[in-house]
C-alpha positions in Angstrom: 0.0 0.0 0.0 2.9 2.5 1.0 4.5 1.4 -2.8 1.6 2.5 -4.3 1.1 6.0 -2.6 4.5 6.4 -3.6 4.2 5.8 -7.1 1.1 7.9 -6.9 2.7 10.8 -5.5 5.9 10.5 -8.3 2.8 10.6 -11.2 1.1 13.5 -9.8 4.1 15.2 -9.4 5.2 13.8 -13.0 1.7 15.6 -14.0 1.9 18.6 -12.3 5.4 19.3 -14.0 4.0 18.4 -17.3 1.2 20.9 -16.6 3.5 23.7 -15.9 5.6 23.0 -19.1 2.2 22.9 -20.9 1.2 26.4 -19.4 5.3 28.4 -19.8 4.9 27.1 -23.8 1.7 28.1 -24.0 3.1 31.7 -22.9 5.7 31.4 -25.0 3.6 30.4 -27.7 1.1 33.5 -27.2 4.4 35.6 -26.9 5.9 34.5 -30.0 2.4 35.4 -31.7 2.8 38.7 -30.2 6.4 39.3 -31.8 5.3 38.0 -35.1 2.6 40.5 -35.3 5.2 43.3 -35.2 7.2 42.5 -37.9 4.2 42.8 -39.9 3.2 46.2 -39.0 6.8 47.7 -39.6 6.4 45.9 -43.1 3.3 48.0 -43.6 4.9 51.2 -42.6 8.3 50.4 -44.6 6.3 50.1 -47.7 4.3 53.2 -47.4 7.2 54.7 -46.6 9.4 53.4 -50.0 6.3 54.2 -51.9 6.5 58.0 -50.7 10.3 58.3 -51.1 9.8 56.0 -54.7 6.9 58.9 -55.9 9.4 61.7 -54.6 12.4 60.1 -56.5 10.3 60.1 -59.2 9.3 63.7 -59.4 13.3 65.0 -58.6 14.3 62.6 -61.4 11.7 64.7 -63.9 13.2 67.8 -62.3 16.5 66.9 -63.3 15.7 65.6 -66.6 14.1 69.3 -67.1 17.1 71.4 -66.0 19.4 69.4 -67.8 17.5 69.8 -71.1 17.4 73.5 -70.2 21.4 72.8 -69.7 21.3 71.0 -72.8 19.8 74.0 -74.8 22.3 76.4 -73.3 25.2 74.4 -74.0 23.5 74.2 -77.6 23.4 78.2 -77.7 26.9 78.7 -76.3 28.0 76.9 -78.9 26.4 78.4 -81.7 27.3 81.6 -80.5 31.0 80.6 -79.9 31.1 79.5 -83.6 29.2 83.1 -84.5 32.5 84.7 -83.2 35.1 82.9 -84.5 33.3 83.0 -87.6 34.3 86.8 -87.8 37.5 87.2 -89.2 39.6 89.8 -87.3 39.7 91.9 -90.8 36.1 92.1 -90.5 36.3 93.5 -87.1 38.8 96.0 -88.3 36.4 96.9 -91.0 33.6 97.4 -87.9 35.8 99.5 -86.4 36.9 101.4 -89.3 33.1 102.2 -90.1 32.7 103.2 -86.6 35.5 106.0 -86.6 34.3 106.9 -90.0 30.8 107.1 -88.4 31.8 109.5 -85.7 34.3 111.5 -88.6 31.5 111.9 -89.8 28.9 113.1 -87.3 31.9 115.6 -86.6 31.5 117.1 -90.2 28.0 117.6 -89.3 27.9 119.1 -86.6 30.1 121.4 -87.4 28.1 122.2 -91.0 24.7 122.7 -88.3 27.3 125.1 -86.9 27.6 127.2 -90.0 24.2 126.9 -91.0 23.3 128.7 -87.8 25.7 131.6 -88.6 24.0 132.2 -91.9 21.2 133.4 -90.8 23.4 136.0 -88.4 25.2 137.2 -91.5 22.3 137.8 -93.4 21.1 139.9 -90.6 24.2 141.7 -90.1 24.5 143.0 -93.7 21.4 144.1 -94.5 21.6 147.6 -94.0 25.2 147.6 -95.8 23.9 145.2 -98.9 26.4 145.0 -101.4 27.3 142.0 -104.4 30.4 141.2 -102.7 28.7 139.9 -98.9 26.1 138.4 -101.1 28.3 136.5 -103.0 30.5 135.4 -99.6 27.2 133.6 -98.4 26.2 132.1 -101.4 30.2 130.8 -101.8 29.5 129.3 -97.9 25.9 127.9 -98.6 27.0 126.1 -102.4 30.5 124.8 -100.8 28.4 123.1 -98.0 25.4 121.4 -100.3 28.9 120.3 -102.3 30.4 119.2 -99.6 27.8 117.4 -98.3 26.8 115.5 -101.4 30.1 114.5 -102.0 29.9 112.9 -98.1 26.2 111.7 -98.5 28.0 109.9 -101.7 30.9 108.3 -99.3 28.2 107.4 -97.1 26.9 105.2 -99.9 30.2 103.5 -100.3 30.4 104.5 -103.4 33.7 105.5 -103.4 34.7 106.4 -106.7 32.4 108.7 -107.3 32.7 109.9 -103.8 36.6 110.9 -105.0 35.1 112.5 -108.0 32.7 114.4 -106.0 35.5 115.7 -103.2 38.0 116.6 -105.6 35.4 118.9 -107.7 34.2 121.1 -104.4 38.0 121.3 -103.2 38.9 122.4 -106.7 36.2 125.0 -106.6 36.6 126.2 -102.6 40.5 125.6 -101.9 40.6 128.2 -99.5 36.7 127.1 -98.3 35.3 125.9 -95.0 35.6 122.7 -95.7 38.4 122.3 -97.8 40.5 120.2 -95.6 37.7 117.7 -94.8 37.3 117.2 -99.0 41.1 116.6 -98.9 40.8 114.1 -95.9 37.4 112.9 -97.0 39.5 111.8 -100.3 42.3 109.7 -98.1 39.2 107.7 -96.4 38.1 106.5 -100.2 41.3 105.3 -101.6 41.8 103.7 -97.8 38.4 101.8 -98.1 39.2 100.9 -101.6 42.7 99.4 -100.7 44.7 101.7 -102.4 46.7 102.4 -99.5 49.6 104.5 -101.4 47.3 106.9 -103.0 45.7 107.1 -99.2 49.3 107.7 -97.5 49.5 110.5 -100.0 45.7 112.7 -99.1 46.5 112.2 -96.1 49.3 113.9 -95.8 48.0 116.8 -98.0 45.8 117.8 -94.9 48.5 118.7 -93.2 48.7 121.7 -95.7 45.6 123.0 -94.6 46.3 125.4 -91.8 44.3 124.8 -88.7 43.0 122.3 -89.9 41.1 119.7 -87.6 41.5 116.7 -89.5 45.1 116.3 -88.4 44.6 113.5 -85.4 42.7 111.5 -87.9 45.3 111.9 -91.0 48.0 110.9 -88.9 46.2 107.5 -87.4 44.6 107.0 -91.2 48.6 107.1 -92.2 50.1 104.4 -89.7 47.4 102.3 -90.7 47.7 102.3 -94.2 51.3 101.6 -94.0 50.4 98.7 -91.6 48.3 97.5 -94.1 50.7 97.5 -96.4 53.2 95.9 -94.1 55.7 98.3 -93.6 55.4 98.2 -89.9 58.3 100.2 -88.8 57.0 102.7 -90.4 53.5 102.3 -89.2 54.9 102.1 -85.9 56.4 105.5 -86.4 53.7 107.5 -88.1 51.1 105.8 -84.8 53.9 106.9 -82.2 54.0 110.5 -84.1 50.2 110.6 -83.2 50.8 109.4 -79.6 53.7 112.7 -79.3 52.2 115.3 -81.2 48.3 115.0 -80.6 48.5 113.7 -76.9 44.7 114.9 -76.1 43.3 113.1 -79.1 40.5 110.5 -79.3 42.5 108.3 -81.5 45.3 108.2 -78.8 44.2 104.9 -77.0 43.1 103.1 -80.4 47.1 104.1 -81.5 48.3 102.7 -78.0 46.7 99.2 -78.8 47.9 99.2 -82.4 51.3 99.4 -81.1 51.3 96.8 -78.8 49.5 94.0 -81.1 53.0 95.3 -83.7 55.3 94.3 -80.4 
């Protein structure tokens, strides 16, 4: 009887330690459950997550795409431009800039023909009470040399050079000693310089210098050391642009001198 309580006891205590292994997996079952769940709602979350940042990627990448067509098309520009400028030859250049100082030669010559149309008037005036054929003839000399004049420039204007020649030659012949006789005589330089016949330029040019007071002087001299640059002769070019540096110090044509000189070194 004692063998059997024994063994009875050993089996319920067998079953009560079975019990308790049966309830601690059962909690770790349910806690298992519990830490699987978690996983699942960071998954979730992840993926909302990647789907934001994928839309967001997305919409930068067609930003990019955008500015780097607008790149694209600026590159495209600079380079069409680029190939603009080193499509103009440096002689056309010198031709802009030739045109430009003949542009402001000329605006010179007009204003100072608006000058001496403002004094006719005032002369008229003057010698009205004292009329005679002599004063009359003095004004009609001024008013005829500057419509000749400035045909023969409207003419240059035109680049029609030859005729331009033609044209100054006739008014200087008729008015040596006239207003505008040394601007005919310059005016003539300019033509053969345009036309290339830089000799035949060298020489008008220096007949201004004959001209006393004149105001073409500055401009002869620079239209001199060109014309022998063009023709090569660059000492003497050198010279005749140095001469203009030394005699005409406050002139315009000064600094375009200056830079002529130091492209010759």
């Amino acid at each position: 009887a004692t063998r059997v309580c024994d063994v009875r006891k050993v089996n319920a205590a067998a079953c009560g330690v079975a019990l308790a292994l049966l309830a601690g997996c059962a909690g770790s079952l349910q806690d298992l459950e519990s830490e699987t769940l978690l996983p699942e709602i960071d998954v979730v979350q992840v993926k909302e997550n990647s789907d934001e940042a994928l839309k967001l990627a997305q919409e930068a990448k067609l930003d990019v795409e955008v500015l780097n067509n607008k790149l694209t098309e600026i590159d495209n520009k600079l380079i069409l431009l680029s190939e603009e400028i080193s499509g103009v030859s440096i002689a056309k250049l010198e031709e802009i800039e030739n045109r430009m100082a003949l542009l402001i030669e000329a605006y010179k010559d007009l204003q100072a023909q608006i000058s001496a149309l403002e004094v006719l008037p005032r002369v008229r005036v003057k010698k009205k009470a004292t009329f005679s054929p002599s004063s009359a003839s003095g004004v009609l000399k001024t008013s005829s040399e500057y419509d000749s004049y400035h045909n023969a420039l409207r003419v240059f204007n035109s680049r029609n050079y030859p005729q331009a020649i033609k044209l100054f030659t006739e008014t200087l012949g008729r008015y040596k000693t006239g207003t505008y006789a040394d601007n005919c005589q310059y005016w003539i330089g300019e033509c053969h310089y345009a036309l290339g016949d830089y000799a035949s330029a060298i020489a008008a040019f220096k007949e201004v210098f004959s001209f006393a007071r004149t105001s073409k002087a500055d401009d002869a001299q620079l239209k001199m050391g060109l014309s022998y640059l063009k023709m090569g002769q660059y000492g003497t070019a050198k010279a005749e642009l140095q001469k203009l540096i030394d005699r005409y110090p406050a002139s315009e044509y000064v600094p375009r001198a200056r830079k002529y000189l130091t492209e010759m070194k």
